[in-house]
TIKETOR-317481 format. One line per 5 residues: number of its first residue (from 1); their letters; for each residue x, y, z of C-alpha. Coordinates in steps of 0.2 Angstrom, whole numbers. Layout:
REM residues N
NUM	A	X,Y,Z; ...
REM end
This chain:
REM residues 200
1	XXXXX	-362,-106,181; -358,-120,193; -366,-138,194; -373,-144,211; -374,-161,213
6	XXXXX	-385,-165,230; -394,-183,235; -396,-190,216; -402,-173,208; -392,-162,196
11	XXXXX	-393,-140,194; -383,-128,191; -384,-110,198; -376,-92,195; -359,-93,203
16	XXXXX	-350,-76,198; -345,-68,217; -340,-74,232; -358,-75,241; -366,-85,225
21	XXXXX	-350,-98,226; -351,-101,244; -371,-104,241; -363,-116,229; -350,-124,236
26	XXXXX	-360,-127,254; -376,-133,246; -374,-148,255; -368,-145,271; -376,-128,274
31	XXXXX	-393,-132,278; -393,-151,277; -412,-150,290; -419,-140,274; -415,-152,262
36	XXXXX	-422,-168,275; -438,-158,277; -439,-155,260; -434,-173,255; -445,-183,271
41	XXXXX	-462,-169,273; -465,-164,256; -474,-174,246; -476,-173,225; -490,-163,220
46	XXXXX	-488,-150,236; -491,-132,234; -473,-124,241; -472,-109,249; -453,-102,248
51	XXXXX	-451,-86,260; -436,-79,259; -431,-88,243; -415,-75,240; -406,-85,224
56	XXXXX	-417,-101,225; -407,-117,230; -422,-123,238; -436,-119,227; -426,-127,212
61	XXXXX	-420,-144,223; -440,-145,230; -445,-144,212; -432,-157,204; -435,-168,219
66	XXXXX	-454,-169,218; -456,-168,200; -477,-161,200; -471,-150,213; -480,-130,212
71	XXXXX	-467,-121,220; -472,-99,227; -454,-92,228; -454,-75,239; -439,-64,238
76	XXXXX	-441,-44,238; -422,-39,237; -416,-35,218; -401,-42,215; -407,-58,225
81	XXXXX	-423,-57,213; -413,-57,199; -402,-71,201; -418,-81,206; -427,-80,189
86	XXXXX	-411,-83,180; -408,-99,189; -425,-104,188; -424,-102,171; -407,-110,166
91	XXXXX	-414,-126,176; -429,-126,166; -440,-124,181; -452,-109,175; -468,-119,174
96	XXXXX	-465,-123,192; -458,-110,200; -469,-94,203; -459,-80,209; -467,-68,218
101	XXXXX	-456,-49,221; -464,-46,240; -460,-46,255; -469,-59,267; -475,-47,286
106	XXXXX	-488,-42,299; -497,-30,286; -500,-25,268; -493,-10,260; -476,-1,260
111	XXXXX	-459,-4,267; -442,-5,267; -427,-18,266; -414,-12,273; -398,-22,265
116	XXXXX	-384,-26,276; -373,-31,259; -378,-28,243; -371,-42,234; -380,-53,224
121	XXXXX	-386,-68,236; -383,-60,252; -393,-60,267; -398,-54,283; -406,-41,278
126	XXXXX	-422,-34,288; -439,-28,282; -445,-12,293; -455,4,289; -446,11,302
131	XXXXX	-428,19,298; -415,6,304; -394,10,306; -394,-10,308; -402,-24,304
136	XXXXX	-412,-37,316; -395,-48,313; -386,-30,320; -377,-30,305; -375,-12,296
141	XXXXX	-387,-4,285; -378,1,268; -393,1,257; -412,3,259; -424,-2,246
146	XXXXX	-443,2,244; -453,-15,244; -471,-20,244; -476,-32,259; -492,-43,263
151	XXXXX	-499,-54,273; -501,-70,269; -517,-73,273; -520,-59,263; -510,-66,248
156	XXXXX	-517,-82,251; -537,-74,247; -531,-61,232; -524,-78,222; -534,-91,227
161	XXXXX	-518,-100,232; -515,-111,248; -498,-119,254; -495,-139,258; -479,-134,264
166	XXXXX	-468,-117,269; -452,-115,273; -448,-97,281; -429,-90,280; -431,-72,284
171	XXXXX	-416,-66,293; -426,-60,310; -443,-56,306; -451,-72,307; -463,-67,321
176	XXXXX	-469,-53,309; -473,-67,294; -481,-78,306; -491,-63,312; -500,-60,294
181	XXXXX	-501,-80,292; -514,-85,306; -528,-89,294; -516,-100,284; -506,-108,297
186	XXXXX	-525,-114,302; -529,-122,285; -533,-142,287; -522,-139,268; -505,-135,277
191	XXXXX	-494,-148,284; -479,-144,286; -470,-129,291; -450,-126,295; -443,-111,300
196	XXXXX	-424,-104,302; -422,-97,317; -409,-82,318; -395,-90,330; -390,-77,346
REM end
């Protein structure tokens, strides 16, 4: 494991390949919007709604930086699922962070993720029912894993559960999460949305 040190907080994450110590060693200069957003637009006491948490830098530095914090991390792909509990747990973060093994889309059922790179704490990868050679990010399919996918709206009613706040990171299928979210993107309880855009 490896410590991060980032803006006055402490963690420490799995760090055993070359994708995990890249997350590592670019925590800070990787995605320094995310860590604005998560630092100026939400506030202690949110409900976070993580999609597309793959090994959860995010979830754990929202947590730590907002210490009464609910954070709902979503991340279908195995090995990325796997690495996610275990640094939720190594930073002691388990009574806050909820993980949740779907996928976030336009419907509720069955699919698939096709996997572009089956490392632990990869990306890029795209959830289709359809048969894909590559992924949205045209990256080879090398892998393809059977998930579970819901709405949100639809996730939302089944738990009872409504975001403050949701950060969205899904590698090219944002439209589709979007899509399955109009209920809750209308909710006077959501303030605050930011979403990756795949670049061109």
């Amino acid at each position: 494991r490896r410590t991060v040190r980032s803006r006055g907080l402490r963690f420490t994450l799995q760090c055993d390949n070359p994708m995990t110590a890249y997350r590592w060693r670019h925590f800070n200069t990787k995605e320094p919007k995310t860590l604005d957003w998560i630092d100026r637009w939400v506030q202690d006491g949110d409900t976070v709604f993580d999609i597309g948490a793959n090994i959860g830098v995010y979830a754990i530095y929202a947590a730590l930086r907002h210490p009464s914090l609910r954070v709902m991390a979503f991340e279908p792909e195995y090995a990325n699922l796997h690495l996610l509990r275990d640094n939720i747990l190594e930073n002691g973060l388990q009574d806050r962070i909820q993980v949740y093994a779907v996928g976030l889309s336009d419907r509720t059922g069955l699919s698939q993720l096709h996997i572009q790179d089956v490392t632990p704490g990869a990306a890029l990868h795209t959830e289709s029912r359809h048969l894909l050679q590559k992924t949205l990010m045209q990256r080879p399919v090398v892998w393809r894993e059977g998930i579970g996918v819901w709405m949100l709206d639809a996730l939302c009613r089944e738990s009872g559960l409504g975001p403050n706040a949701v950060k969205v990171d899904v590698d090219g299928t944002e439209l589709r999460v979007l899509q399955g979210a109009t209920q809750t993107l209308r909710s006077p309880q959501l303030r605050t949305v930011i979403l990756e855009l795949p670049e061109e």
